[in-house]
BAKE-646243 format. One record per residue: residue in one letter; x, y, z of N, C-alpha, C in turn. Coordinates in steps of 0.2 Angstrom, whole numbers, plus 5000, padded with zeros to 4 digits. Each point is the difference from the previous one (the first is absolute). Layout:
N
aXYZXYZXYZ/...
***
This chain:
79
x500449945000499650065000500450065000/x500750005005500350054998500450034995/x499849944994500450014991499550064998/x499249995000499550035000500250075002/x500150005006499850085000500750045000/x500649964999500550064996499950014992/x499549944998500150034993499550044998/x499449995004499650055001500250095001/x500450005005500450075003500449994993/x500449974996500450024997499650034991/x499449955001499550034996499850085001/x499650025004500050055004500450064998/x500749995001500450055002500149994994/x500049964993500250034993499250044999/x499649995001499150034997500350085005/x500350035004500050055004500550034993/x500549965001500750054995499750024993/x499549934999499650024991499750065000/x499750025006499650035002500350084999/x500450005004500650075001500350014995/x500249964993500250004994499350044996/x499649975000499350034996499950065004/x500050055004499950045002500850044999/x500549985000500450074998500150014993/x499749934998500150024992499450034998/x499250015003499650045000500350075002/x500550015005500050065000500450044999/x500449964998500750024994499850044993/x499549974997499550024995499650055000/x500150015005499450065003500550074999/x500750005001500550045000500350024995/x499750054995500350024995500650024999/x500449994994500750004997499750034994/x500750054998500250024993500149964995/x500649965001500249974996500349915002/x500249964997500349945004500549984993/x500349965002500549974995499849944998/x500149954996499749944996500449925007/x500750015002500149955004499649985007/x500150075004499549965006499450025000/x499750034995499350014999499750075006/x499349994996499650065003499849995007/x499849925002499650005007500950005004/x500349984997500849985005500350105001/x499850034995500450065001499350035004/x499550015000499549995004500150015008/x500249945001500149965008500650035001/x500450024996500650055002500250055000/x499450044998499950085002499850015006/x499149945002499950005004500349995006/x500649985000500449945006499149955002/x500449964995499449955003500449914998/x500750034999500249944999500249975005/x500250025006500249965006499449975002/x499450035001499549964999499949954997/x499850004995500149934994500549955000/x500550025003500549965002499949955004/x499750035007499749985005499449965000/x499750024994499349954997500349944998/x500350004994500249964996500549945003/x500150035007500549945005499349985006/x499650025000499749985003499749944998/x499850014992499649964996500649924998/x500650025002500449934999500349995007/x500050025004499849965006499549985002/x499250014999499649954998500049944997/x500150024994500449924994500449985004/x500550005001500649975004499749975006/x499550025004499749955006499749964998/x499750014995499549944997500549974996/x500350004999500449944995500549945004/x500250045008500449995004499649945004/x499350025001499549965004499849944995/x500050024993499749944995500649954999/x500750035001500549934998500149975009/x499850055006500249945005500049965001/x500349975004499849895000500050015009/x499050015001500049985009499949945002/x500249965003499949945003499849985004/
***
């Protein structure tokens, strides 16, 4: 049962970080630019005007720390 509820929490805490990605990148969008350059794009130059990429950072480790408990709980061998 206790495979269950870390993969559960590890489920969880990537659905929080998906979450916190979907909302900077709604509000990065929100933040008008003049112009962007072709390699890191309009939402990326966006997010860092904004300062919104430390944020995103911190989402997007969020969301593989999730993945990574869940993967971690699905290969253990409990006995």
């Amino acid at each position: 049962m206790l495979f269950l509820k870390r993969a559960i929490i590890g489920g969880f805490i990537s659905l929080i970080g998906s979450i916190w990605v979907l909302a900077i990148i709604i509000s990065a969008n929100n933040y008008a630019i003049n112009g962007w350059t072709t390699p890191p794009g309009k939402i990326i130059t966006q997010m860092i005007e904004s300062n919104l990429m430390v944020w995103f950072g911190i989402s997007v480790a969020t969301i593989v720390l999730g993945i990574v408990l869940m993967i971690i709980e699905y290969f253990k061998k409990d006995n």
